[in-house]
VEXTITOR-668797 format. One record per residue (C-alpha): x, y, z. Coordinates in pm, whole numbers, padded with zeros to 5 digits, always signed. Example, Ala and Ser with C-alpha at 12.3 -4.5 7.8 and 13.67 -1.06 7.14 Angstrom:
# VEXTITOR-668797
+01230-00450+00780+01367-00106+00714
***
This chain:
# VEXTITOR-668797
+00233+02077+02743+00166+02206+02377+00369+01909+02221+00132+01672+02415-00166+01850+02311-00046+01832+01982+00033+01461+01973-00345+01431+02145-00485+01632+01828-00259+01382+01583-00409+01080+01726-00747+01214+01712-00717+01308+01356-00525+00967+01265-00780+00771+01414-01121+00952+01392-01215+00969+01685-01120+01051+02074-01182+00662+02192-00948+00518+01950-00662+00819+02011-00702+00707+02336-00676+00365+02303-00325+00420+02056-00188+00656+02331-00262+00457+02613-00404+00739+02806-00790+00746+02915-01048+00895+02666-01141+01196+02885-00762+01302+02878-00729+01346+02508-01037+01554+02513-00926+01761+02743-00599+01816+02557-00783+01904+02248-01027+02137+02393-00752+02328+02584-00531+02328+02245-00849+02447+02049-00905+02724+02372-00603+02848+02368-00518+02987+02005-00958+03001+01957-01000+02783+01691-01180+02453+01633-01009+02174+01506-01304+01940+01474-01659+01948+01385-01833+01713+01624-02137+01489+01542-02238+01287+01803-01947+01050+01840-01736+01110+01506-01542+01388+01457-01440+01564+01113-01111+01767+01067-01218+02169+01078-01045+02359+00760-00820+02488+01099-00784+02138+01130-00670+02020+00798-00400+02268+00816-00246+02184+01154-00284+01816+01028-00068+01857+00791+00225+02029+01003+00137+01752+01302+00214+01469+01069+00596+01578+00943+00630+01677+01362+00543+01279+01458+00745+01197+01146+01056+01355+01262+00977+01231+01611+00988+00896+01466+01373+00987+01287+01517+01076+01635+01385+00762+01754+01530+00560+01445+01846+00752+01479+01926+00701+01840+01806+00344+01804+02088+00329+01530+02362+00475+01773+02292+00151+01961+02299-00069+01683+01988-00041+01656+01794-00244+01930+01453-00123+01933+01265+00072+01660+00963+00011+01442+00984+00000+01106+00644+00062+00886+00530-00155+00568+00303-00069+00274+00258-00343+00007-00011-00423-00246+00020-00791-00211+00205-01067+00030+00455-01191-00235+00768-00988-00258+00729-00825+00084+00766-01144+00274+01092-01210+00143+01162-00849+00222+01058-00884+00566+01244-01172+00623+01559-01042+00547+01496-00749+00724+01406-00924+01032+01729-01132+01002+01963-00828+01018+01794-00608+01282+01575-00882+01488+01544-00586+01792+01314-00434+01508+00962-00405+01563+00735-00451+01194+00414-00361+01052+00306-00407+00741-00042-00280+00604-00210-00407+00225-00379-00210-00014-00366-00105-00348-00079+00107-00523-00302+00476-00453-00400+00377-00097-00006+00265-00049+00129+00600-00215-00156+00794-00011+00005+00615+00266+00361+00731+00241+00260+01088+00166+00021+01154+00533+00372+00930+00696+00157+00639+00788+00411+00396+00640+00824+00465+00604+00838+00221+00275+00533+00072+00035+00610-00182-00203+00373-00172-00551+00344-00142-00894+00287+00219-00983+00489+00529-00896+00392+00878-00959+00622+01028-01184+00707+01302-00967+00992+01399-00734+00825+01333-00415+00922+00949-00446+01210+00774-00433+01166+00436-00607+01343+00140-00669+01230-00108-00941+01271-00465-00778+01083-00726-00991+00836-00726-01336+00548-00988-01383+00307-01069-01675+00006-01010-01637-00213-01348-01699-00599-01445-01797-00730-01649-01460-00957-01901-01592-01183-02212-01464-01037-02562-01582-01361-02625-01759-01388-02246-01924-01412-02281-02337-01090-02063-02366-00894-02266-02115-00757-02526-02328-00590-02293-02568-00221-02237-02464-00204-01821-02510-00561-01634-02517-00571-01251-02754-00761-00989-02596-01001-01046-02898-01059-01348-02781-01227-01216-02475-01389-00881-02574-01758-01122-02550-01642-01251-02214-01747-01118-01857-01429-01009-01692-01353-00996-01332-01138-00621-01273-00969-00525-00965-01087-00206-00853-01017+00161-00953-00628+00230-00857-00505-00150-00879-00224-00186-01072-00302-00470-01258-00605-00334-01366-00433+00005-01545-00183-00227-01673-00477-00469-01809-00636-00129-01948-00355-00035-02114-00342-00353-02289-00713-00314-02453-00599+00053-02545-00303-00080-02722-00482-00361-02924-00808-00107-03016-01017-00306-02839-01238-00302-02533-01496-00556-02371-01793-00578-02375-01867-00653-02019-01671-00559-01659-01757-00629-01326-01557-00467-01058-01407-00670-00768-01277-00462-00405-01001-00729-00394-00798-00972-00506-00944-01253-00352-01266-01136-00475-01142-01214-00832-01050-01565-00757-01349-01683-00543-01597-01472-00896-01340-01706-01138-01375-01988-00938-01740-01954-00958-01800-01924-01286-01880-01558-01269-01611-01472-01561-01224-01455-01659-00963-01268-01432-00643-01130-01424-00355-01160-01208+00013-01147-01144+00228-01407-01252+00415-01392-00887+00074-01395-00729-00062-01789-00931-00113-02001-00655-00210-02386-00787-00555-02457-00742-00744-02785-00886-00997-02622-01054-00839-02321-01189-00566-02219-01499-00363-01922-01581-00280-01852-01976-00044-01594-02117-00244-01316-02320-00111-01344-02701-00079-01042-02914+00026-00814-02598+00263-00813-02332+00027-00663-02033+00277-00636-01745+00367-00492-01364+00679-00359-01220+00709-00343-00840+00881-00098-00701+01045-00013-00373+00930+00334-00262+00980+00570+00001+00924+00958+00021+01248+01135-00117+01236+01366+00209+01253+01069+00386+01507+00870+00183+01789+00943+00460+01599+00869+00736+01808+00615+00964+01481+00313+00961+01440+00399+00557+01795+00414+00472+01856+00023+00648+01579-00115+00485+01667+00008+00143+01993-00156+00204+01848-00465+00296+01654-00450-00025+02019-00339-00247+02165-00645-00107+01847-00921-00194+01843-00711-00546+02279-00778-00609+02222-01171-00467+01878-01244-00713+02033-01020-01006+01916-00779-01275+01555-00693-01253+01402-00963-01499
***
């Protein structure tokens, strides 16, 4: 009964609320409360606050939180680890990426070698993805940054320039390479706070003692190329991530080398688990056929 109370409490605190707990476990909304309110009854503590129909982790709650998500964690490595006893027929395997590009062909190969395999993969940006992997919410992320630190294991897969995104009909767009001094007047298009290309863009002003004049922050990617497209200013993007459109150009920045490194990254705790370990061998394998990391 307590481990079902427990999972009841995860799912509450996961989701935010009792209806969508209820909805994840597939058991009715009333049931879940229940389960919390005897779990909160029974040791005298209270795990949420409650206002109206959200609820907010307690400080009790934050603490059990934490504990409840390395329980459904290891729950999920008995799962993977029987599933790999019988060659692994069943099991769902978690995603984290910052972009579609190198996780599709990730995917696909991963799909090919264990089709019983159930996938998810969820997009954000490198501190959402590593935010991610540390409350268990995804077994791998792909992206650009890792925290030097020994909670991640990391594998460096593929490194991109960084380019200037441009309108065909922008001043700067018929020169072949554009310096950063060439655009410290411009209006520039930045991804937001914790995108990788925008530290490594950053970087890139810091290195050349220079910084422009005017920013204007975009919440995605696809943000930046509707404002370029528009004539709002000049972006920045991946070289992996140039799709071809009509009215739009990508130049190398001169002077520079502004650049991203994906990486491969799991939780070092979790590095052995049975789901983690397969798809970092997937990933070995598509890393020995392509070659060294260019």
């Amino acid at each position: 009964m307590l481990y079902t109370q427990l999972r009841s409490f995860h799912a509450v605190a996961t989701e935010g609320g009792f209806t969508a707990a209820s909805k994840v476990l597939r058991v009715g909304q009333p049931t879940i409360t229940s389960q919390v309110r005897a779990l909160e009854d029974a040791f005298d503590v209270e795990l949420f606050h409650r206002r109206g129909r959200r609820v907010f982790l307690s400080e009790a709650g934050e603490g059990l939180f934490a504990i409840t998500k390395r329980m459904i964690s290891q729950e999920r490595e008995a799962i993977d680890y029987l599933n790999e006893l019988s060659g692994f027929q069943s099991g769902h395997l978690r995603l984290g990426a910052v972009g579609p590009y190198n996780i599709i062909d990730m995917v696909s190969a991963f799909a090919a070698r264990y089709p019983g395999l159930e996938i998810t993969v969820r997009f954000g940006n490198s501190r959402e993805m590593l935010e991610r992997l540390l409350d268990f919410q995804v077994d791998v992320a792909v992206l650009a940054r890792v925290e030097d630190e020994p909670r991640f294991y990391s594998i460096p897969y593929s490194t991109d320039r960084i380019l200037a995104l441009l309108r065909k009909d922008h001043p700067l767009a018929a020169a072949k390479g554009i310096g950063l001094e060439a655009l410290v007047g411009e209006t520039l298009l930045m991804r937001e706070t914790g995108s990788t290309t925008r530290r490594a863009v950053e970087a890139g002003w810091r290195r050349a003692e220079l910084s422009p004049r005017r920013v204007i922050e975009m919440g995605s990617r696809e943000a930046v190329w509707i404002s370029v497209l528009r004539g709002l200013g000049i972006g920045f993007v991946s070289e992996a991530e140039v799709m071809s459109h009509e009215e739009l150009v990508t130049r190398p920045i001169r002077g520079t080398r502004i650049e991203t490194t994906d990486h491969v990254v799991c939780l070092a705790e979790r590095r052995e688990a049975r789901i983690v370990r397969a798809f970092l061998g997937v990933i070995e394998t598509l890393l020995a056929d392509r070659g060294p990391v260019k």
